[in-house]
N, C-alpha and C positions, 0 to 999 in steps of 0.2 A: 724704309724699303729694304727688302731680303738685297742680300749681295747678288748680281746677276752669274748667270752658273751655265755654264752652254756643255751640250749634247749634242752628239756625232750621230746622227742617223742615217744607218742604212736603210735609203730611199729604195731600192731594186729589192730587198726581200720580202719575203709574202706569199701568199697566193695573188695579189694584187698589185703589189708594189708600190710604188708612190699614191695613184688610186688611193689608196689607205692612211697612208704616211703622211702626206700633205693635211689633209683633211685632220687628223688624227692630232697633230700636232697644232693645228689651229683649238681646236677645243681645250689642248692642254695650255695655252697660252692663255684665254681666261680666266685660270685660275692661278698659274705661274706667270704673270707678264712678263716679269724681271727675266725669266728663261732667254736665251741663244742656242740658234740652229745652226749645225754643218750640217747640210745636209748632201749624201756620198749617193752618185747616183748619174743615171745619162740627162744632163740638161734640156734637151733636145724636148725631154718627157715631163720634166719637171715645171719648167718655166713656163709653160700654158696654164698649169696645173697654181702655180701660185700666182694669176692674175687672179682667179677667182678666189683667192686669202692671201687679201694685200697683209694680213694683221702676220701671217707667216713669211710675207716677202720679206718683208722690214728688218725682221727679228733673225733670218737665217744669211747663210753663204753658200754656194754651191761648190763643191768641189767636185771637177767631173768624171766620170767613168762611165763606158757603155759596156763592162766585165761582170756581169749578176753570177752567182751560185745559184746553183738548180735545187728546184725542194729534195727531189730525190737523190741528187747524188752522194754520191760516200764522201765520208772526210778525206780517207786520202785521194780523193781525183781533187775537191775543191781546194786540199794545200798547192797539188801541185800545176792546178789549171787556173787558180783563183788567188793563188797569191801574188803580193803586193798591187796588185793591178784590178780584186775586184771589190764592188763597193763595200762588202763586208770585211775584206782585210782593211781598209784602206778607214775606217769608223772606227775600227778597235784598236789603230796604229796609230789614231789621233789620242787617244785615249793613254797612251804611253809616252808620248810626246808631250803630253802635259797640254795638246791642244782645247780637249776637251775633257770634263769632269767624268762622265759616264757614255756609253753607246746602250742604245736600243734597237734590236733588229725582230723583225717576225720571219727570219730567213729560215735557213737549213738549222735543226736544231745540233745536230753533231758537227758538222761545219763550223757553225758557231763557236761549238765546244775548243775543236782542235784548231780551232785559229786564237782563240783567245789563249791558250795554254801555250801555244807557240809566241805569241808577242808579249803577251803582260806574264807569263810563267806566273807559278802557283808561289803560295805566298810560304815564309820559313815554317818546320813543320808542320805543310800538308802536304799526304802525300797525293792526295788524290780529291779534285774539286768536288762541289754535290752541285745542284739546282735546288732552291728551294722555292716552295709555293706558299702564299697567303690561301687559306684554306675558312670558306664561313661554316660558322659555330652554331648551336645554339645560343651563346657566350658572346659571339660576336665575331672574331677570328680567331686562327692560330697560325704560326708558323710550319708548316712542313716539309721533312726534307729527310733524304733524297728523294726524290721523284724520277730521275731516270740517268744521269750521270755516272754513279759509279754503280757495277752491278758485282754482288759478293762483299761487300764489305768487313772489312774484321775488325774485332774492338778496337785499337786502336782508332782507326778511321770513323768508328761509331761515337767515339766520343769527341773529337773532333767537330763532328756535323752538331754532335750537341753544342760544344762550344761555339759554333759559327751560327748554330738557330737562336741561340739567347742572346747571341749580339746585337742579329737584327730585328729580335723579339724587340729588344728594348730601343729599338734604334724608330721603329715601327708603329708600338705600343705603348711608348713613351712609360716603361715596365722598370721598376728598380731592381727586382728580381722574378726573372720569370721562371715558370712554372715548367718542367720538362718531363716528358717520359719517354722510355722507346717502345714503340712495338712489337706487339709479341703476339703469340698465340693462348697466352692466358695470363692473367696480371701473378701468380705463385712463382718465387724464385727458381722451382726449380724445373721449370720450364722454357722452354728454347731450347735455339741454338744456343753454343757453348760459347762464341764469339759476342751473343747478344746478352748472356749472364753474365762474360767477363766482362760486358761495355759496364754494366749496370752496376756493379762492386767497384769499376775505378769512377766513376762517375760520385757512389756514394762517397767515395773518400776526399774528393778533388773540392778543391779550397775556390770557389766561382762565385762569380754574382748573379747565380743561379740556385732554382729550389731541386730539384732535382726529386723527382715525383713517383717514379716505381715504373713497373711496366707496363702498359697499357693496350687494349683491343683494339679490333676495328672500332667497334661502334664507339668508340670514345671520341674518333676523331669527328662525327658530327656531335656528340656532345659540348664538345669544346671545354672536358676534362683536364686537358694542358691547355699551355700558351706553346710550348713547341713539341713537335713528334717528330722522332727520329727514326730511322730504317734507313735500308740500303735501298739503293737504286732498283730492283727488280723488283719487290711489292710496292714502293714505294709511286711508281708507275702505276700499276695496276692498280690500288687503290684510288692513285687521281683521275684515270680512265673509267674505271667504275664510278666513281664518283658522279663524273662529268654525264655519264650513261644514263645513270639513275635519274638524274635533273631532267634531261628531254624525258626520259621515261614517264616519270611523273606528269610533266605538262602536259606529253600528249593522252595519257588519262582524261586528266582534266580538260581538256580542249573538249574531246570526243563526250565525256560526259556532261558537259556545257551544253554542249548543241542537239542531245537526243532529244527534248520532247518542250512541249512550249512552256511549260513547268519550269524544266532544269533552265532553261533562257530566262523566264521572269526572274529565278532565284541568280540569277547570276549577274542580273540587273542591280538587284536590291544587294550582291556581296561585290560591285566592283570596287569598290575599294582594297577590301581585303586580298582581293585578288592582285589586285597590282602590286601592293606592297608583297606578298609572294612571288610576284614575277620578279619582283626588282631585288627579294633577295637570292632567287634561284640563279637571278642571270650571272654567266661566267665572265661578260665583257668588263663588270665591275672590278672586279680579283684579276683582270689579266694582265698578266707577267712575272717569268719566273727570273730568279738571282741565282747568278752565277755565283758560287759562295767560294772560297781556298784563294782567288785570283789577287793580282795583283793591280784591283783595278775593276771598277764597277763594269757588270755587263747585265741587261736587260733584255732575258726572251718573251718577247711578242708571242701570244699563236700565230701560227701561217695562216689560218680562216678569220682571225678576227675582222672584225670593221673601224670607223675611225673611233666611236667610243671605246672599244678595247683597246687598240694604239693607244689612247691619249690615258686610258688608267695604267699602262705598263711605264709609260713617261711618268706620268704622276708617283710611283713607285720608286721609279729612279730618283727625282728627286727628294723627295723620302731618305735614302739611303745615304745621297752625297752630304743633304744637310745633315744627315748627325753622325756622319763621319765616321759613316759601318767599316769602312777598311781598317781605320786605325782602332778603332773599338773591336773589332775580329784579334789584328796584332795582336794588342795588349793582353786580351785573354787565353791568348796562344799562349805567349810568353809567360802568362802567370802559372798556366795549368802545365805545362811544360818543365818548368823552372822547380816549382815542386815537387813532379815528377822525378827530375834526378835529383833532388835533394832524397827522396825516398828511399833512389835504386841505389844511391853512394851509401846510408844507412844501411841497409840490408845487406849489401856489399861488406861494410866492417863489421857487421853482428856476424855474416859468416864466417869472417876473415877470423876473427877473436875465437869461433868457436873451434875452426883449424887446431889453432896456437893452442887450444886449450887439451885439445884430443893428443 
């Protein structure tokens, strides 16, 4: 049997709150028994909620708070109205405590952000965390990241998010070395931003157990051209947004062309199958949750609209990550790309220094 592995969840964030959460984490518990709940939240709400999933009473502890973060409000009112006293600080303080392995919240997504960077601080050279998304392929998945965390990024930090995408490529996809590009607005070097050609010339040089793949378009990323795609947080958004858009877009196509004539109905008799297997790969509840990547210390964002099958695959994700040990798998490759980094800048340093002496 797995070693049991327990998880701090924020029960009060959401659009639903526990509603969600309770539920959400019963389905995740059939496939992780071994799993353990904190679960951070007002009792008062909860414990009605887990008579009806004895299998989540068992397996959890309550610790209480009646202190939620508000979906809308700004990070700094929830530092200073929400900290240490509401269920999202009080999940991701267990998590630095060594109480629990990871948290998982569908709360305030910056909230999120600037609570976790204030308690588990970012981890040694980063200077700036990402979010990343499992993203479906034609391929199957990919890793992508940023999606909405850091906005502007500069190479530095662009190369970074790579080395933090191929950690939990392989961490994920069980990948020996996965495949990376960044995005761009044409796969030709000499195209971009000049922050997004410098990522991609240190990237070509850097010693990883990573392939390290060129630059790459939009349309690549439903190709599933890489295992991971990198960008900053401001297209990186936009693209998951579009993304997400385009999915109901499509359905509701098909919905409405399903139902115009008693034709399109027979024929949709005779394709349900096909159909469902496209439903069930458009659906976003399966892929939901994003990673909090730089931190010192797993964090898992929930959507705020999901239901409890989206919950329970954002858990399911989390544990994903604890088992293969994404934090110190991120470290070590820091450290390695780092470390030969200034063996570089100390070289070039003495070829200048020698050619001084020579002039």
């Amino acid at each position: 049997m797995p070693k049991s592995l327990t998880i701090a969840l924020d029960a009060m964030g959401g659009d639903r709150g526990a509603e969600v959460v309770i539920p959400g984490a019963d389905l995740a518990l059939i496939r992780h028994p071994e799993v353990r709940f904190l679960l951070f939240g007002d009792q008062t709400i909860i414990d009605p909620l887990l008579e009806a999933y004895p299998r989540v009473k068992a397996a959890s502890e309550i610790v209480h708070t009646d202190v939620a973060v508000a979906m809308d409000a700004k990070p700094s009112q929830a530092l200073r109205h929400g900290r240490r006293t509401s269920s999202m600080w009080m999940a991701i303080d267990a998590v630095r405590h060594g109480k629990a392995s990871l948290i998982v919240s569908a709360g305030n997504t910056g909230a999120l952000m600037a609570m976790a960077k204030v308690i588990l601080k970012t981890m040694a050279n980063i200077e700036r965390p990402a979010i990343a998304a499992i993203w479906p392929t034609l391929q199957g998945e990919s890793v992508v990241l940023d999606v909405g965390a850091t906005i502007g990024a500069d190479s530095r930090q662009l190369v970074d998010f790579a080395v933090m995408g191929e950690a939990m490529a392989r961490a994920v996809f069980s990948l020996e070395r996965p495949t990376v590009g960044l995005l761009n607005i044409g796969v030709e070097e000499v195209k971009g931003l000049d922050e997004v050609k410098e990522a991609g010339r240190l990237l070509r040089q850097a010693n990883l157990p990573m392939k390290y793949y060129g630059f790459v378009e939009g349309d690549d990323l439903g190709k599933g051209t890489v295992d991971v795609v990198v960008t900053e947080g401001f297209s990186g958004n936009i693209a998951l947004k579009t993304a997400e858009g385009t999915a109901r877009q499509i359905a509701e196509y098909l919905r409405k062309a399903m139902s115009r004539s008693l034709f399109s109905r027979l024929g949709y008799l005779f394709a349900q199958g096909a159909f469902k297997t496209l439903k069930q790969k458009m659906d976003p509840r399966s892929v939901n949750g994003g990673v909090f990547l730089g931190l010192n210390g797993i964090v898992i964002k929930s959507h705020g609209g999901t239901d409890a099958k989206g919950f329970a695959s954002a858990i399911d994700l989390g544990v994903d990550m604890a088992r293969d040990e994404l934090i110190a798998n991120i470290a070590a490759d820091l450290e390695t790309y780092h470390a030969g980094k200034s063996a570089d800048e100390a070289e070039e340093t003495e070829i200048e220094s020698r050619r001084a002496q020579a002039l």
